[in-house]
KEPA-740193 format. One line per field, with one value per residue (C-alpha): residue number from 1; residue in one letter; chain; x, y, z. Coordinates in nm, 3 decimals, m for minus. Example, Ala and Ser with C-alpha at 12.3 -4.5 7.8 and 13.67 -1.06 7.14 Angstrom:
REM residues 2
num	c(1; 2)
residuo	c(A; S)
cadena	c(A; A)
c1	c(1.230; 1.367)
c2	c(m0.450; m0.106)
c3	c(0.780; 0.714)
***
This chain:
REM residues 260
num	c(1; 2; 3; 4; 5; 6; 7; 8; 9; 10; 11; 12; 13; 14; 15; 16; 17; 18; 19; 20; 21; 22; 23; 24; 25; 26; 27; 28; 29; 30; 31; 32; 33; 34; 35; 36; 37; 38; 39; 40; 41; 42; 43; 44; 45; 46; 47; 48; 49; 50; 51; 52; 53; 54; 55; 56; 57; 58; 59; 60; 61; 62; 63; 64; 65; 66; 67; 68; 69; 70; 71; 72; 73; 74; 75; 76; 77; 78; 79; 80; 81; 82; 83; 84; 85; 86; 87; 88; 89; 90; 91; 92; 93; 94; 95; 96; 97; 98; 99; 100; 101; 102; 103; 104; 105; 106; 107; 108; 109; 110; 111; 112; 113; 114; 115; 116; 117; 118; 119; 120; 121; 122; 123; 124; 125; 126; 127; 128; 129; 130; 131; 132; 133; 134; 135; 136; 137; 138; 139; 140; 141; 142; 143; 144; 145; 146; 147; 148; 149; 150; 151; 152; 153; 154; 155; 156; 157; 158; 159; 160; 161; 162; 163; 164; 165; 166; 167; 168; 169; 170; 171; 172; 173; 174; 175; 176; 177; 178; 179; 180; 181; 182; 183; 184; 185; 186; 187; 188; 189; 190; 191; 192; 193; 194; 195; 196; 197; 198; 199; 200; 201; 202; 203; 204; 205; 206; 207; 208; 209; 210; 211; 212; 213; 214; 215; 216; 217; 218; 219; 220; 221; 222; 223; 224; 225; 226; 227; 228; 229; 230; 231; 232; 233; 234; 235; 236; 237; 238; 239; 240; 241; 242; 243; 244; 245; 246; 247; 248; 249; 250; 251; 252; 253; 254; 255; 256; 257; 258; 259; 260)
residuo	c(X; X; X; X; X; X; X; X; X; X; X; X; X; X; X; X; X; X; X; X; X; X; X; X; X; X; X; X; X; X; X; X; X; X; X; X; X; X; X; X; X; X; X; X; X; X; X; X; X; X; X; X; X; X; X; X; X; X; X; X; X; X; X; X; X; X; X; X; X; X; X; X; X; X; X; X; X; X; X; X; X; X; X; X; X; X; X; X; X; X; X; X; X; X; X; X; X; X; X; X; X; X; X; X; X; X; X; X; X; X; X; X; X; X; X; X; X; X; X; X; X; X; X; X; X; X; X; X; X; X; X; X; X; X; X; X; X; X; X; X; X; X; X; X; X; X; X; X; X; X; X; X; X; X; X; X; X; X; X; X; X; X; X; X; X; X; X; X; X; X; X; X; X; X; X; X; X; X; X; X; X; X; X; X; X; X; X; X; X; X; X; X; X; X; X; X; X; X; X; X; X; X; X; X; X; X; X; X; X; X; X; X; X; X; X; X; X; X; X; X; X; X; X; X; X; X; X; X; X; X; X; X; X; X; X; X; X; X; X; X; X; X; X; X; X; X; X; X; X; X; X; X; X; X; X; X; X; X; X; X)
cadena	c(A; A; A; A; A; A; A; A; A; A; A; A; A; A; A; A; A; A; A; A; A; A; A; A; A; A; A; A; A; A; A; A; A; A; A; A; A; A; A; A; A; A; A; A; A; A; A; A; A; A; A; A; A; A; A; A; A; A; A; A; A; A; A; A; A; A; A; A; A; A; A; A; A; A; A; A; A; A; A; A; A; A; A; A; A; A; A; A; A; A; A; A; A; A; A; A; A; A; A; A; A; A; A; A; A; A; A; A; A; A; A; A; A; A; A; A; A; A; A; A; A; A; A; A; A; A; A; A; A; A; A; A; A; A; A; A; A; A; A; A; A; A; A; A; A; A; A; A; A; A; A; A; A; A; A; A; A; A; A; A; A; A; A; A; A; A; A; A; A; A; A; A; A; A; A; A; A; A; A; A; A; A; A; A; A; A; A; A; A; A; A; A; A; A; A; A; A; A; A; A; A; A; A; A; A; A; A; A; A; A; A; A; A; A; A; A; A; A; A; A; A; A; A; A; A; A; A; A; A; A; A; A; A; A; A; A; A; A; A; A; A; A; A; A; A; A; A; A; A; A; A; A; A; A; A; A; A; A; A; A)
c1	c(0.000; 0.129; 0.245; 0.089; 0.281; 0.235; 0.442; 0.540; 0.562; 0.161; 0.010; 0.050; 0.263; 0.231; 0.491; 0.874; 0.924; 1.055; 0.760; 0.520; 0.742; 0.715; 0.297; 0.282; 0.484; 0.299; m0.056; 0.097; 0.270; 0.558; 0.731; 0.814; 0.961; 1.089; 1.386; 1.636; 1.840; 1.535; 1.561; 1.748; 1.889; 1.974; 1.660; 1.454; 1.680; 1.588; 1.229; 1.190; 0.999; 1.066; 1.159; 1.102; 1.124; 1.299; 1.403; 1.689; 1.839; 1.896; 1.921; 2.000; 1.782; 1.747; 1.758; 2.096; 2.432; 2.490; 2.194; 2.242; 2.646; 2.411; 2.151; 2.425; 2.643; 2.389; 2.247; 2.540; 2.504; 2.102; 2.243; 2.439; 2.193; 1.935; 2.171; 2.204; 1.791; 1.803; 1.609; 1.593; 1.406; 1.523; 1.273; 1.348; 1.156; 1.258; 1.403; 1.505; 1.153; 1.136; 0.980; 0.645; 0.659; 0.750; 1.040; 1.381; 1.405; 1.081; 1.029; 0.830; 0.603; 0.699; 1.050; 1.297; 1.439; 1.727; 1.593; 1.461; 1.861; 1.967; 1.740; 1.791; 2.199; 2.163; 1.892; 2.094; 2.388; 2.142; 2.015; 2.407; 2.443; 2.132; 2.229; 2.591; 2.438; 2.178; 1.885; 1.575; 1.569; 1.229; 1.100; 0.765; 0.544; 0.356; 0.118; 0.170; m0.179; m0.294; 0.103; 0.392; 0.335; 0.677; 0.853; 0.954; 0.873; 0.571; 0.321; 0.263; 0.305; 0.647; 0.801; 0.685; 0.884; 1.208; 1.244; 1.133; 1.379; 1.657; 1.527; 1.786; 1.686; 1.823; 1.584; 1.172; 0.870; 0.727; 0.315; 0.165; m0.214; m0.331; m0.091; m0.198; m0.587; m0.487; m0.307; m0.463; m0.702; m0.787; m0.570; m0.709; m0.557; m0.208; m0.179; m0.210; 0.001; 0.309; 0.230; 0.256; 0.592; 0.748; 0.824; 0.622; 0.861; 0.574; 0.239; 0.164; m0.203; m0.424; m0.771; m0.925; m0.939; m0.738; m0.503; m0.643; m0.698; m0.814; m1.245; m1.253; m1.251; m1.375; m1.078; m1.256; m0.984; m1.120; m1.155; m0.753; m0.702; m0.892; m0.712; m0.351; m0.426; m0.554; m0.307; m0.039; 0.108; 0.306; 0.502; 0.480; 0.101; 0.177; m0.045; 0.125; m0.210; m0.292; m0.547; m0.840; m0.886; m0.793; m0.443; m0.537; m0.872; m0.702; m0.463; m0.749; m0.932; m0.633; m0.629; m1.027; m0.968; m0.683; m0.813; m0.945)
c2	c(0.000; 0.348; 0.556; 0.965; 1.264; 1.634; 1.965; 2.144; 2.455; 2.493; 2.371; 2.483; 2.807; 2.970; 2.785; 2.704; 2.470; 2.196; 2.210; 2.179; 1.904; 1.713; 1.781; 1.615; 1.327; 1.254; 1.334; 0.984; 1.113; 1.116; 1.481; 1.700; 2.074; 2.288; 2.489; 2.392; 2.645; 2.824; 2.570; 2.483; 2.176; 2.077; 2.160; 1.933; 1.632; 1.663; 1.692; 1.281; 1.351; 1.075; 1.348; 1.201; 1.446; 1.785; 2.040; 1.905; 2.245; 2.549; 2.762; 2.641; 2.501; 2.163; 2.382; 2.537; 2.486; 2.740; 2.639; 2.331; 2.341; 2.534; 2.284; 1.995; 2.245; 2.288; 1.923; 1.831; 2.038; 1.970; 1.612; 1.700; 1.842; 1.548; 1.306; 1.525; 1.479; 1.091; 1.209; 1.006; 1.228; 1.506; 1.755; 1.920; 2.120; 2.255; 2.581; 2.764; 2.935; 3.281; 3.312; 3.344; 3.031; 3.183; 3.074; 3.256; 3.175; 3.165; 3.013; 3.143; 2.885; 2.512; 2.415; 2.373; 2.085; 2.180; 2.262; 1.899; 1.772; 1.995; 1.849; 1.479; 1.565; 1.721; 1.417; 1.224; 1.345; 1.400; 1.012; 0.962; 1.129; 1.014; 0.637; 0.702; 0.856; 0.634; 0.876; 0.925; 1.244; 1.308; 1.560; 1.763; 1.804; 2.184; 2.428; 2.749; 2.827; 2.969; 2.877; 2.915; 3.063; 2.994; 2.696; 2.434; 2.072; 2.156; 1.928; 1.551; 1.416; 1.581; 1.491; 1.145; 1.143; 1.287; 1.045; 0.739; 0.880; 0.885; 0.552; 0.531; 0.422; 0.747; 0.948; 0.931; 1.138; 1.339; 1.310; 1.625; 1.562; 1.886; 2.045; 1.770; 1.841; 2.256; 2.144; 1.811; 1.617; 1.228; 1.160; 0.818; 0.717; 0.944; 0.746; 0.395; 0.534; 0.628; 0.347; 0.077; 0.234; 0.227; 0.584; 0.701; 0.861; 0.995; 1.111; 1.479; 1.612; 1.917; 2.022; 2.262; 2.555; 2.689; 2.341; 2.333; 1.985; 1.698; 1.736; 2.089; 2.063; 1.895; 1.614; 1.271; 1.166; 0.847; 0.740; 0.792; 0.601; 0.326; 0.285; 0.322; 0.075; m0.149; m0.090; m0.182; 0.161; 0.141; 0.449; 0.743; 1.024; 1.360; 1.631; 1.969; 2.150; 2.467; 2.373; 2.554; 2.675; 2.481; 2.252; 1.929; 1.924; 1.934; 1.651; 1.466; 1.492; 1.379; 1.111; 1.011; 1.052; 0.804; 0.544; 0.274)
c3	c(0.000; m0.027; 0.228; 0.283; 0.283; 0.357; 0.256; 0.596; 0.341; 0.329; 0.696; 1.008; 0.864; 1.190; 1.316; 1.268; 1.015; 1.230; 1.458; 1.129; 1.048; 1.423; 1.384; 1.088; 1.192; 1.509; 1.288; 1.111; 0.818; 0.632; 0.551; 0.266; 0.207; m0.051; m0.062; 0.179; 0.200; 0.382; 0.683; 0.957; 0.928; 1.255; 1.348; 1.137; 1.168; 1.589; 1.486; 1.433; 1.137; 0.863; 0.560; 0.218; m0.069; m0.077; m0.378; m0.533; m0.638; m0.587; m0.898; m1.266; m1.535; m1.801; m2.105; m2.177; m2.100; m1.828; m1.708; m1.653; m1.500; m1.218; m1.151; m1.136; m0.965; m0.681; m0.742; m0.524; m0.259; m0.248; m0.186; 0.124; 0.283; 0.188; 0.337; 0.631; 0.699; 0.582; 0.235; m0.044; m0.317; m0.487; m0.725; m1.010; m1.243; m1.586; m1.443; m1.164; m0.984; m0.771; m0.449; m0.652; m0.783; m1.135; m1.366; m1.293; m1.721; m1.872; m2.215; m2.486; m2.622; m2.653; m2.613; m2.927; m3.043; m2.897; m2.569; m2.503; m2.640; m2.389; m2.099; m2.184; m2.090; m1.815; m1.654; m1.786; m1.516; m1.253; m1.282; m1.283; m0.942; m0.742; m0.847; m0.711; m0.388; m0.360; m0.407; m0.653; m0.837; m0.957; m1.232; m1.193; m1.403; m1.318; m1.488; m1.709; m1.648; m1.315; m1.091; m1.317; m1.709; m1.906; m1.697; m1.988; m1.978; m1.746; m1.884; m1.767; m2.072; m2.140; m1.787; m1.876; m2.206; m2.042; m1.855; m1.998; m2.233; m1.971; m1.871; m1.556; m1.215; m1.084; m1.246; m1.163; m1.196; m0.946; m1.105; m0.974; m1.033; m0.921; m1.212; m1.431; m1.371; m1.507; m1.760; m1.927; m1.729; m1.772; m1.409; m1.361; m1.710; m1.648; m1.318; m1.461; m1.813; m1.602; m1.378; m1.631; m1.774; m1.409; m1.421; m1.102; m0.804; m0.618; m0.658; m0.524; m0.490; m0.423; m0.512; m0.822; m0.782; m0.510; m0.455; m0.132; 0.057; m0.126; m0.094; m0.127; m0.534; m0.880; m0.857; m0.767; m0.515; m0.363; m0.733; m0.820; m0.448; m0.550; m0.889; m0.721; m0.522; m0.778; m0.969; m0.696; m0.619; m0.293; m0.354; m0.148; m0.198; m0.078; m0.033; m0.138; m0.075; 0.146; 0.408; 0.314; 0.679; 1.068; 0.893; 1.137; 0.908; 0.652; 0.698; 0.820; 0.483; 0.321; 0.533; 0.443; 0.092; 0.006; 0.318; 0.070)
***
């Protein structure tokens, strides 16, 4: 069966990360968080949480050459600090994003031919380092709609051909239904799709509109959790969803939803 995760970066924001962190562990729950650098450390490694998935950069992007001598450049040092916290999943997205969630590069229109070259070598050395470390990276697949306009690669299905292209254990998808619902729809079929190909690194959800808790929206959760599991899924769920008002609520509808 798999295992349920939450983002400390969207519940409980009143308090210190490590204390969101501790919450959601003793709520049952494994633990996820963004950027780092943000964090203390220290701090969240004496917080017993079990820490799962964390960004896997810092700055850089898949698409050009400087670009990507950054992302590999600080791919490294995201994996000192994952080993630090006992983390064994590392996000990427197609480029670098600012504190508003928007890309640091933005790219006109589809990517080039060139452009998707360009990404394919620089997965290709991330799978290389996550297999020598003994970590997953995983790539996300977002929206240009309503969260981040211009970040390359965004959709499902081109996340899904990177790295089936790449096709190295050390290299996964992170299957972000809440960015797949903006951006294409048909979830239960993306979840058995990248299922079947053995390309899933972990499933993230939220709700539309708002990516709130699952059960505040149009997405048919306990339908996708009874598919995962009869499809076998035992990786990890996480919700990376605001809590639509009190954050124990929240986690507990998260909770209801993907209890099948």
């Amino acid at each position: 069966m798999y295992a349920l995760a939450v983002c400390a970066e969207m519940v409980f924001r009143d308090l210190p990360i490590e204390e969101r962190a501790r919450r959601i562990h003793e709520a049952g729950f494994q633990v996820e968080i963004w950027d780092w650098t943000n964090h203390d450390l220290d701090a969240l490694a004496r917080s017993s949480a079990e820490i799962v998935s964390m960004t896997g950069y810092v700055s850089g992007s898949l698409t050009d050459d400087d670009g990507a001598a950054e992302l590999l450049r600080t791919a490294e040092e995201s994996l000192k600090a994952a080993e630090h916290l006992g983390c064994t999943r590392l996000n990427l997205h197609g480029t670098g994003l600012d504190g508003q969630g928007l890309p640091v590069v933005p790219v006109p229109g589809e990517p080039t031919g060139a452009m998707w070259m360009a990404a394919h070598r620089t997965l290709t050395r991330i799978a290389e380092l996550g297999e020598n470390a003994g970590v997953t990276f995983t790539l996300e697949n977002l929206n240009t709609a309503v969260d981040h306009p211009g970040v390359p690669f965004a959709k499902a299905a081109d996340t899904l051909t990177l790295v089936a292209a790449v096709n190295r254990p050390g290299l996964r998808m992170n299957l972000d239904l809440y960015h797949a619902q903006i951006g294409e729809g048909n979830l239960i079929e993306l979840v058995r799709r990248a299922h079947g190909a053995g390309l899933i690194g972990e499933i993230q959800v939220a709700d539309v509109p708002g990516r709130c808790e699952p059960g505040t929206g149009e997405i048919n959760y306990p339908a996708i959790a009874r598919t995962l599991a009869d499809i076998g899924y035992d990786g990890t769920v996480a919700m990376e969803a605001w809590a639509s008002s009190d954050s124990e609520a929240a986690l507990e509808r998260f909770r209801a939803a993907f209890t099948v």
